[in-house]
N, C-alpha and C positions, 0 to 999 in steps of 0.2 A: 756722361749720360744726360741726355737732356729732359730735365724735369718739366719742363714745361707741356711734354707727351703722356706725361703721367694720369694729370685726369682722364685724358681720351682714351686711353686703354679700359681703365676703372667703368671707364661710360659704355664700350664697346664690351666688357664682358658683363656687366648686370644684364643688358641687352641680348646680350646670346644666350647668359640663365634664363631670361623673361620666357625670352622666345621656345627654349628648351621645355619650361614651367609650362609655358599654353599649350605648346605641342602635347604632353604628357596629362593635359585636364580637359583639354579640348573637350573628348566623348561626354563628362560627367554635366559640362557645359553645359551643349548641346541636351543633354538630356532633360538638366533642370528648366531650359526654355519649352523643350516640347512639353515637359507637365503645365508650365505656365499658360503655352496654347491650348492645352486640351481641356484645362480647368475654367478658362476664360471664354471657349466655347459650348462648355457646362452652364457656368455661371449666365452666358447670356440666354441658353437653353430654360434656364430654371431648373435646371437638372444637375445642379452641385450639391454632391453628398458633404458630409462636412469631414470624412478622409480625405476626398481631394482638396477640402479647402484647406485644412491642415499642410498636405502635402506639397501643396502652389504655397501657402503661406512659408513651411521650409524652404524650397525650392527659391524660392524670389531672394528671400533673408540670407543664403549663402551665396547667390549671385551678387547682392547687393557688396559682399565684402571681396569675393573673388574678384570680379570685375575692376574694381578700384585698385587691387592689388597688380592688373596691368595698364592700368591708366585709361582705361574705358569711365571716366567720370559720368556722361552721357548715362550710360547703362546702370552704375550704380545710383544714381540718383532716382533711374525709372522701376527698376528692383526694390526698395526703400519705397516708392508708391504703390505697387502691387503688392509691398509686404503689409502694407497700411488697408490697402483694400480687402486683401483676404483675412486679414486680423479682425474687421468688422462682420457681426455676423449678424447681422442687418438680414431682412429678406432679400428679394431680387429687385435689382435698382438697374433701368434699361440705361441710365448713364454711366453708371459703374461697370456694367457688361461692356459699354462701348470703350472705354477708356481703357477696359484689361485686356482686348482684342488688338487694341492699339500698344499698348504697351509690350503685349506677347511679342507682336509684329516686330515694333520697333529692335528690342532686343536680338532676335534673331538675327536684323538688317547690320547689327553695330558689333554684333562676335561677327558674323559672315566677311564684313570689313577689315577685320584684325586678323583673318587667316590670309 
């Protein structure tokens, strides 16, 4: 047998788990970004109750670790700043509104890539 094929298999099935794992989290994904965008169109509204901030704050902080766990580094690094921003609870900041519109965005842009 030749071990030298060995790794490439090893590589070849974590990759069809991964694949299996996103397929099977995908909805909950998907879902935690659209709280992110609806919080962050609150937030630039001035109309963030502080259950959706709570719950974008959730929502961002499990993306943060999910995301990583499929090599979206992008995404969890931008998760990790939204979790920082809805942890602040600061009044309404028209750069911080623009920055979490952008960061809802971006995230959608970088799971939409990974399907």
């Amino acid at each position: 047998m030749d071990s030298s094929r060995e790794p490439e298999a090893g590589q070849a099935a974590l990759k069809e788990a991964l694949d299996r794992m996103w397929i099977k989290f995908l909805p909950q994904i998907k879902e935690r970004v659209a709280v992110l965008e609806a919080a962050a169109a609150a937030f630039a509204a001035n109309r963030l109750s502080a259950e959706e901030r709570a719950a974008a704050h959730g929502a961002a902080h499990k993306l943060a670790g999910t995301l990583g766990t499929f090599g979206l580094d992008e995404g969890t690094i931008l998760a990790r700043e939204a979790e920082v921003l809805y942890a602040d609870t600061c009044g309404h900041d028209p750069v911080s509104a623009a920055r979490l519109i952008e960061i809802a965005s971006r995230l959608r842009t970088i799971i939409e890539s990974r399907m």
